[in-house]
C-alpha positions in Angstrom: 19.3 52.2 34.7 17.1 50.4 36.8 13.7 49.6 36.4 12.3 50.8 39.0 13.4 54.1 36.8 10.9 53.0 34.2 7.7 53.9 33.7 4.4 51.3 33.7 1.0 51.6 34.1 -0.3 52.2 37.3 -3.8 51.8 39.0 -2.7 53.3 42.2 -3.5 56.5 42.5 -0.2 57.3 44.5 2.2 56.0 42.2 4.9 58.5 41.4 5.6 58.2 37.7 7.8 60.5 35.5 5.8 62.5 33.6 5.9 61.2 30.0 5.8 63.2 26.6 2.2 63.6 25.6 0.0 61.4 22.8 0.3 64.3 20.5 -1.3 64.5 17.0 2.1 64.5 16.1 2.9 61.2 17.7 0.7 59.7 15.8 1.6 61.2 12.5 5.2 59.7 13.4 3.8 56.6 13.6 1.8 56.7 10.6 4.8 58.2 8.3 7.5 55.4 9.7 4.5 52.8 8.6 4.3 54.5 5.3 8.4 54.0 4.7 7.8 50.1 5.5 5.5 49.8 3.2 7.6 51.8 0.7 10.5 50.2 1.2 8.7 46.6 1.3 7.4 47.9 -2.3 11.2 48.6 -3.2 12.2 44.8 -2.4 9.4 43.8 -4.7 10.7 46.1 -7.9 14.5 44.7 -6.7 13.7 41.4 -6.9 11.7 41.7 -10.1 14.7 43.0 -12.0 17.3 40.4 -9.9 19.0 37.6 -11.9 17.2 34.6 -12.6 19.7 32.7 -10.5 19.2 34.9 -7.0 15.0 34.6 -7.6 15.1 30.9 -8.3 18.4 30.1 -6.1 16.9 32.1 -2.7 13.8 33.6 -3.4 11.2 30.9 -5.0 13.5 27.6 -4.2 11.7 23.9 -3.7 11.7 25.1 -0.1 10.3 28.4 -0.3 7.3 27.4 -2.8 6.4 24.4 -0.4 3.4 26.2 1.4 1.9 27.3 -1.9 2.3 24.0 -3.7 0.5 22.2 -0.8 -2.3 24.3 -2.6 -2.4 24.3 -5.5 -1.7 20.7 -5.5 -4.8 19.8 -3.6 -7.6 22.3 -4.3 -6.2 23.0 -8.3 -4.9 20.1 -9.2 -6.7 17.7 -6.7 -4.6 15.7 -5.5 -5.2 14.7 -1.6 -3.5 16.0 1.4 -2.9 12.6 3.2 -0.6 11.7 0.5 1.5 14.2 1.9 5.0 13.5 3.5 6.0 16.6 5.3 9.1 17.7 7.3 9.6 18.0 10.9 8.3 21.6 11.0 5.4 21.8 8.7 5.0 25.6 9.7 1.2 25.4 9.3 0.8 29.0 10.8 1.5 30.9 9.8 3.2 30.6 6.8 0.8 27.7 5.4 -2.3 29.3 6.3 -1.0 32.6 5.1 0.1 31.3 2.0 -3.2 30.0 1.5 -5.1 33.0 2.2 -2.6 35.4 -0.4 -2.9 32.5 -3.0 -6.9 32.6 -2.9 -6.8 36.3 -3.5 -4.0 36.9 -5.6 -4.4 33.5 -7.5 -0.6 33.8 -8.2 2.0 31.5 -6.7 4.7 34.4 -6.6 2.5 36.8 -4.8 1.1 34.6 -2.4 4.7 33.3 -1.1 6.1 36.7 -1.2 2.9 37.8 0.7 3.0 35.5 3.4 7.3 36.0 3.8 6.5 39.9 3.7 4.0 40.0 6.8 6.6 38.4 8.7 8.5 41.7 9.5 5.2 43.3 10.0 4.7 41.0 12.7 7.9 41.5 14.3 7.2 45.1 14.6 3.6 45.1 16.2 5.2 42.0 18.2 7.5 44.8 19.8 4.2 47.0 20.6 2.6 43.5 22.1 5.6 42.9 24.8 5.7 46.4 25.9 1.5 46.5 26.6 1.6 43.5 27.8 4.0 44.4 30.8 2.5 47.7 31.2 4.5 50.5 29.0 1.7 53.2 28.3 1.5 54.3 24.9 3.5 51.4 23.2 2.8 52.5 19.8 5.0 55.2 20.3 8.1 53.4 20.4 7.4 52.3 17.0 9.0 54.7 14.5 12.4 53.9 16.3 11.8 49.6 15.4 10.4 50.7 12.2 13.4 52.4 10.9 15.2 49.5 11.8 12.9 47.4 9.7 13.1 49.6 6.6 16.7 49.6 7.0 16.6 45.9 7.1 14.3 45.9 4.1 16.5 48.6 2.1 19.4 46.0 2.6 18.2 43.2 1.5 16.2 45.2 -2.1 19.8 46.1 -2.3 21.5 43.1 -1.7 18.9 40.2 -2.6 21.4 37.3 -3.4 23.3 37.9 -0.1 23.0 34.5 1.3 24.9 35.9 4.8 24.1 38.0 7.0 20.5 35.6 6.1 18.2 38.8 6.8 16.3 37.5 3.6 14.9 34.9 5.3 12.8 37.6 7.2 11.1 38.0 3.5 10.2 34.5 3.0 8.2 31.6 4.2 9.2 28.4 5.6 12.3 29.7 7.0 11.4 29.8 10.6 10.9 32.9 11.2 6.8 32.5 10.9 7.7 30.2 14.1 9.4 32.6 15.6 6.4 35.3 15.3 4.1 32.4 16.9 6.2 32.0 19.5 7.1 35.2 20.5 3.0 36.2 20.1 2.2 33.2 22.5 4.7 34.8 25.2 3.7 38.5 25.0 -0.1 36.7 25.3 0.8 34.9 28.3 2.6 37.9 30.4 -0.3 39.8 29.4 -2.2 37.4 31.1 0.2 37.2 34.1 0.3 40.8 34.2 -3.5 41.2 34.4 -3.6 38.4 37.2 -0.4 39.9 39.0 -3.1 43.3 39.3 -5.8 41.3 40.9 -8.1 42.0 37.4 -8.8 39.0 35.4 -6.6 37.6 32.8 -9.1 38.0 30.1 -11.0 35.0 27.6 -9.5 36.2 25.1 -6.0 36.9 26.0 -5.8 33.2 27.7 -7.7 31.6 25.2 -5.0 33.3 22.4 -2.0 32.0 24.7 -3.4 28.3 24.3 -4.2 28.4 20.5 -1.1 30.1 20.0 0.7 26.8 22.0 -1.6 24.6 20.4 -0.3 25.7 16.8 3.0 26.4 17.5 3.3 22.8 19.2 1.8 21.5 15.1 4.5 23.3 12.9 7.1 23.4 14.5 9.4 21.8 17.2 11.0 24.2 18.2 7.9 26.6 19.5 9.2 24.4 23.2 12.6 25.7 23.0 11.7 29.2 21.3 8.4 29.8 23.8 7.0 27.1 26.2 11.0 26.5 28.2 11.3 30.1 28.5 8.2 30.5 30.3 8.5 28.2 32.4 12.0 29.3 33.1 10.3 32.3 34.4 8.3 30.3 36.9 11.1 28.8 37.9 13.0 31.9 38.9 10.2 34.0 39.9 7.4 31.6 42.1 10.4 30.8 44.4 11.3 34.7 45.4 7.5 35.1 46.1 7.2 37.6 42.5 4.6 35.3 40.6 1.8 34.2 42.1 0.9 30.1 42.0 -2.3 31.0 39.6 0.1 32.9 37.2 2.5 30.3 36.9 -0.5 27.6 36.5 -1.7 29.5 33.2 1.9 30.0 32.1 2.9 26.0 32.6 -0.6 25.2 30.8 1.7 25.9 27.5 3.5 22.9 27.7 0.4 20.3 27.2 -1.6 23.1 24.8 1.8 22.5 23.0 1.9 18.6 23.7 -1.7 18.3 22.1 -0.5 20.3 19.2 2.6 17.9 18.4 0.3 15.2 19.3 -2.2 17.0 16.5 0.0 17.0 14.2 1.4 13.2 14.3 -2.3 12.0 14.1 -3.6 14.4 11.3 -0.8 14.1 8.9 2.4 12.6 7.5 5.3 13.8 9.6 9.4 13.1 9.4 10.6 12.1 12.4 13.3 14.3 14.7 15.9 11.9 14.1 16.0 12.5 10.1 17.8 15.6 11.1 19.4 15.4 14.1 20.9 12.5 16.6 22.1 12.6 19.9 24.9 10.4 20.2 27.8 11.5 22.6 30.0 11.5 19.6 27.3 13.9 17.3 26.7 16.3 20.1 30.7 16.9 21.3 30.8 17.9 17.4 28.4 20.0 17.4 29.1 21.9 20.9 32.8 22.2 19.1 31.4 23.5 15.9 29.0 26.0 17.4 31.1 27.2 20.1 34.0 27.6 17.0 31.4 29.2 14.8 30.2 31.5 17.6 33.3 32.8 18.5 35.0 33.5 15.5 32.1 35.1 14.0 32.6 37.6 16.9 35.9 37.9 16.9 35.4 39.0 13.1 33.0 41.7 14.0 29.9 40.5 12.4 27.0 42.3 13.1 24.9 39.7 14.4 26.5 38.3 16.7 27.4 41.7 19.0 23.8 42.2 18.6 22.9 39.0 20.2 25.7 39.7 22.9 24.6 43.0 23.3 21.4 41.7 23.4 22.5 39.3 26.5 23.6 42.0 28.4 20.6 43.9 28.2 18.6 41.4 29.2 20.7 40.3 31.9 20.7 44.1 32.8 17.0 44.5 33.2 16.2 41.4 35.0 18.7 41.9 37.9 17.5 45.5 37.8 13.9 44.3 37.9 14.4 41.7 40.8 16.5 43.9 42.8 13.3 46.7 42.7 10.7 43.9 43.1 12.9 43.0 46.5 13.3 46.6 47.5 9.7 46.9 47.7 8.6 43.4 49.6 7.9 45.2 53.1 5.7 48.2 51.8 3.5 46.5 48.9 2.7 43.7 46.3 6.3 43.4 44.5 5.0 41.8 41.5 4.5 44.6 39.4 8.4 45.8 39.5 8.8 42.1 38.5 7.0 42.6 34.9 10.0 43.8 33.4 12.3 40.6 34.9 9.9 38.3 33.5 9.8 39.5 30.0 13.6 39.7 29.4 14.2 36.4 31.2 11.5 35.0 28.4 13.6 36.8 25.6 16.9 36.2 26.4 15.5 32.4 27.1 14.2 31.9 23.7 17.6 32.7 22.7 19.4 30.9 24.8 17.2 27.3 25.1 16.9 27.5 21.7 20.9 27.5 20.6 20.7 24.3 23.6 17.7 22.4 21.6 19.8 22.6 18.8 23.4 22.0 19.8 22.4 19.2 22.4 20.1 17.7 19.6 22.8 17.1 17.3 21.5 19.3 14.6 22.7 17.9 11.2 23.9 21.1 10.1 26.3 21.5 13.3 27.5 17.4 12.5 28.2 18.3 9.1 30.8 21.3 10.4 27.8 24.3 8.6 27.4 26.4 11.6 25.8 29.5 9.4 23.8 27.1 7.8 22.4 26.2 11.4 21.9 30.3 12.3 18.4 29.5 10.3 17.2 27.8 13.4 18.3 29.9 16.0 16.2 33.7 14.8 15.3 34.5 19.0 19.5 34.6 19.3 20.4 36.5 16.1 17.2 38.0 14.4 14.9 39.1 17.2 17.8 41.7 18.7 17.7 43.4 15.9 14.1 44.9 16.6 14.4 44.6 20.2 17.1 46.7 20.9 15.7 49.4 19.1 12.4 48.8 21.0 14.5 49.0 23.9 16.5 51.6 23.4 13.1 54.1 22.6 11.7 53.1 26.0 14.6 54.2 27.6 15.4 57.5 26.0 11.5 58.1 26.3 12.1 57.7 30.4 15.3 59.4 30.9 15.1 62.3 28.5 11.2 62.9 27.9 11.7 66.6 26.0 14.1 64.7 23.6 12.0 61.7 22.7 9.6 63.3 20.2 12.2 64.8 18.3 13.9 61.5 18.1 10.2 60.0 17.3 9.9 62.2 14.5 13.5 62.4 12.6 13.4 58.7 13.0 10.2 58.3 10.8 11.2 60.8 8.6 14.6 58.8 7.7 12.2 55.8 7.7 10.4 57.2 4.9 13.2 59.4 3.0 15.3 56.2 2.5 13.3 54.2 0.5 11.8 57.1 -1.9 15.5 57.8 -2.5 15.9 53.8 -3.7 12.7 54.1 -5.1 13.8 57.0 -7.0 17.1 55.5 -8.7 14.9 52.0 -9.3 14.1 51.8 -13.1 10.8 50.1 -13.4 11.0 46.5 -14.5 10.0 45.2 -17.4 8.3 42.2 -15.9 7.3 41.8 -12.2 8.1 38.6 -10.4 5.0 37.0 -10.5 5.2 37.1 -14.4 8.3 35.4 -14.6 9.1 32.0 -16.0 12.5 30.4 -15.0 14.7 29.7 -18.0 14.4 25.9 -17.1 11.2 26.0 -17.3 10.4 27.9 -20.3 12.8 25.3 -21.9 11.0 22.5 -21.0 7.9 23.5 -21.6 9.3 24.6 -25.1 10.3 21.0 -25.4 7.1 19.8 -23.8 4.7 21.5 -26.9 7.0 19.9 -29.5 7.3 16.5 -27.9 4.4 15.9 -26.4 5.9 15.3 -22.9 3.5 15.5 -19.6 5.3 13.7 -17.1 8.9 13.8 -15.6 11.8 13.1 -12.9 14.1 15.7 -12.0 16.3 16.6 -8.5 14.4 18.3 -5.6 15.4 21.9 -6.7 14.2 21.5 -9.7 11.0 19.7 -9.8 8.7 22.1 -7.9 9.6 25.1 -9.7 9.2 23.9 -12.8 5.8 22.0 -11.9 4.8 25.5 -10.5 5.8 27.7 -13.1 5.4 25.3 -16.3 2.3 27.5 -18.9 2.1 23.7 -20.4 0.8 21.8 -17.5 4.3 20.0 -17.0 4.5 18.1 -13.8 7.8 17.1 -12.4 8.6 14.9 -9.5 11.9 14.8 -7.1 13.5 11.7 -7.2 16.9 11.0 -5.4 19.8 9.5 -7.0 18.7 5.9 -7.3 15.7 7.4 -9.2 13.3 6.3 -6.6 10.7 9.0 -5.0 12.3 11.5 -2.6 9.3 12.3 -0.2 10.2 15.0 1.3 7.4 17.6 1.3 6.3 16.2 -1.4 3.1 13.7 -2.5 3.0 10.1 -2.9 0.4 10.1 -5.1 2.5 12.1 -7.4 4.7 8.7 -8.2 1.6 6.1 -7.7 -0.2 8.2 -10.6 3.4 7.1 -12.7 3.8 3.7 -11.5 3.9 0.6 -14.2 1.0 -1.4 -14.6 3.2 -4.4 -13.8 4.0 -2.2 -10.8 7.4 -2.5 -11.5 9.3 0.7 -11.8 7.7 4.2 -12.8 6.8 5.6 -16.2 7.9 8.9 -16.8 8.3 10.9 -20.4 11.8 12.9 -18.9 14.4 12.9 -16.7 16.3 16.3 -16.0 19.9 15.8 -14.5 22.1 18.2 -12.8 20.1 19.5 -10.0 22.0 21.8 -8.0 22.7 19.7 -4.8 20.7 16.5 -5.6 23.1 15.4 -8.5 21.3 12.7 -10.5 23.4 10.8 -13.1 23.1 9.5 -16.3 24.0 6.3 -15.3 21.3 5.6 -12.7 18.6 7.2 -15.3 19.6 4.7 -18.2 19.7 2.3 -15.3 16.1 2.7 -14.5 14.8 3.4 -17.4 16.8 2.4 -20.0 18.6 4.3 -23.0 15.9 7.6 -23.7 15.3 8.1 -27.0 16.6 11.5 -27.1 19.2 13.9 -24.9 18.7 17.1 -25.1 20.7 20.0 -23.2 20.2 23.7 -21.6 22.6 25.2 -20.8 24.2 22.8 -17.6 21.4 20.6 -18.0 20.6 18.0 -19.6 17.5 16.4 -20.0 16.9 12.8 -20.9 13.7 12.4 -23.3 11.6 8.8 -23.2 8.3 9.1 -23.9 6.0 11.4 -26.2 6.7 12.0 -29.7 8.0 14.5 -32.3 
């Protein structure tokens, strides 16, 4: 189908458009319905995950990594601590998934709400970012196509309530914070602001305040938390410049505001390196001939087996490809026919947006293969998929997006049937889960790991305040603890491991000889970070008690019986 098949709007008067189906009452009550069954089935993921095992909610859904955003919180406006003492990773995320957090944890005042909260909005996002891309190149009545990507979002959603401890395919991470896809959802809004923008120009109206002034915040905070916003958002627009100023299809002005990304990004990284405590690149990746042949080997091996096997995800993001590749030769091939009678640039809106797409996709798998990612080095190519959402994740709402707008062109009698059994499935499917989910006992947010009601067992009869433990133990148990325990990551020579975590945590513990920390406990047998006996008695001497729960065992120095 070729774009010039589609239909956009027009300001001329003679533009000969296919009629489309009208903005019906009962449009909108599709609309409304297929938001409804989000909202249900989001409210089904909650019950699911309240009655999961404690290993799924503390192993995937509230991990050390996951609870980052809202211990950056409570650490400095409950327990006052300072944010310079701060040592954060190379993507601090700080929108939205830090601000969000924020914002859920001063209204719900509950660390489980606020970081399921601020993972939960993240699909919302996704969906209205679908509605963004299609008004910003000129689809009329873009909310319509919405019951179609919200069906696939429910039916995302319904998966993962049904399958929460599925660590692959990772369509959890949609749920959660601090696992890119926040990123993602800034990047992708900074790219549906700038072809608005372009689009607007392209008509000889103004680009807007607001919509330019959005495009450069957007950069500016996308540039803070996260590298990869110039793989995932600033390269792709600028491929579009590249491909598009040359035929004579953008206009120098456009591509000016587009290109004005990269040093609204700049300043952003730059922002970020001044303001705050920041790992450097190079603690996870390297780009030594030797690291990146292993990782092109282990990618392209990863890649292609994956396919071969028939997983989901990766004929989406083929599929995906050929779409894109489909409308962009389709849309410069109109935008060509056209030269000689007027203005081309408008049949171009289409090329540009899937060339931005299918870019993110595509520069982003080459940041992170030619970088010498450390997950590709150490031979974990699913582990790496958790950087690469435009290639895997986004298809699975664009294609739906996609596949609406087309079927609303080419069979316009059909589309609001389609509209409306697809938000009635959207809302059946999660009543029916609803229906067959017994209500939990206790909700998430009321739940204690077993760790941590241990130890803070311990903690009332001991008298114990202070501790050491492995990184995927130490925040939960800080957060969580009713007795004001505070526990600290260590690695496994016992000294601080300061990775989004506070150094004024361990100057608080250090000796007043300065000499070595004192701590009242040392938990051992993290899952990953395994610390050993040996290096504890090493440090600290022989404790005066060891106590066990179940695979754990805790080392007891200070307090008292």
């Amino acid at each position: 189908m070729s774009t010039t098949e589609l239909e956009f709007d027009r300001s001329d008067e003679g533009a000969q458009v296919r009629p489309l189906p009208s903005s019906s009452l009962d449009s909108t009550i599709a609309v409304a319905v297929s938001w409804l069954g989000l909202g249900l089935s989001l409210w089904l993921l909650f019950l699911r995950l309240s009655e999961a095992a404690p290993s799924i909610t503390s192993g995937i859904w509230l991990s050390s990594d996951v609870l980052y955003p809202v211990n950056v919180f409570t650490d400095v406006f409950f327990d006052g601590f300072k944010l310079s003492g701060w040592r954060f990773s190379i993507a601090p995320c700080w929108f939205p998934d830090l601000i969000a957090t924020g914002l859920f944890l001063g209204v719900t005042r509950n660390v489980v709400l606020a970081t399921l909260l601020a993972g939960f909005i993240q699909i919302i996002a996704l969906v209205l970012l679908s509605r963004a891309f299609a008004k910003a190149i000129g689809v009329p009545q873009p909310g319509a196509l919405e019951p179609v990507v919200l069906l696939a979002a429910v039916a995302i959603t319904i998966f993962v309530a049904n399958h929460p401890g599925t660590y692959y395919p990772a369509l959890y991470q949609l749920f959660l914070p601090q696992t890119h896809v926040g990123s993602v959802c800034v990047a992708l809004g900074a790219m549906a602001l700038g072809l608005a923008a372009v689009t607007r120009m392209e008509e000889g109206r103004p680009a807007g305040r607001a919509i330019v002034g959005g495009y450069l915040v957007l950069c500016v905070l996308g540039g803070m938390s996260n590298l990869l916003f110039l793989a995932n958002a600033t390269a792709p627009l600028t491929l579009v410049v590249v491909v598009f100023l040359p035929l004579g299809l953008l206009a120098r002005r456009s591509a000016g505001l587009l290109l004005l990304g990269w040093p609204a990004a700049v300043m952003g990284i730059i922002l970020n390196r001044k303001l705050f405590h920041v790992t450097n690149l190079s603690a996870q990746s390297g780009m030594s001939p030797a690291r990146i042949a292993t990782s092109i080997k282990v990618f392209a091996h990863g890649f292609t087996s994956s396919l071969a096997s028939g997983d989901l995800l990766h004929l989406a993001a083929v599929l995906w490809v050929l779409v894109c590749l489909c409308f962009i030769i389709g849309s410069l091939r109109a935008a060509m026919r056209v030269r000689s009678e007027r203005s081309p640039r408008r049949e171009a809106a289409a090329g540009m947006l899937f060339l931005a797409l299918l870019g993110s996709g595509v520069t982003g798998c080459a940041a992170i293969v030619l970088g010498g990612s450390n997950g590709l080095a150490d031979n974990n190519y699913l582990w790496t998929m958790h950087y690469l959402h435009p290639t895997f994740l986004v298809p699975l709402f664009a294609l739906p997006a996609v596949g609406a707008w087309s079927v609303r062109q080419l069979w316009p009698r059909v589309f609001p049937w389609g509209q409306r059994v697809c938000a009635l499935i959207a809302c059946v499917l999660p009543l029916q889960g609803l229906a067959s989910t017994r209500s939990p006992s206790t909700l998430i947010e009321d739940q204690v790991p077993r760790l941590t009601q241990f130890m803070d067992e311990v903690a009332s009869r001991e008298h114990l305040k202070y501790g050491f433990a492995g990184y995927w133990q130490a925040r939960p148990i800080t957060l969580f603890s009713r007795t004001g325990l505070r526990v600290y990551a260590v690695d496994g020579s016992m000294n601080p491991y300061l990775w989004v975590s506070n150094l004024q945590w361990y100057n608080q513990l250090r000796r007043k000889d300065g000499k070595g920390y004192q701590v009242d406990f040392v938990i051992l047998d993290d899952p990953l970070w395994k610390l050993t006996r040996e290096s504890a008695v090493s440090t600290f001497g022989e404790p005066r008690e060891e106590l066990r729960f179940e695979n754990t065992r805790i080392l007891i120095y200070g307090g008292h019986p």
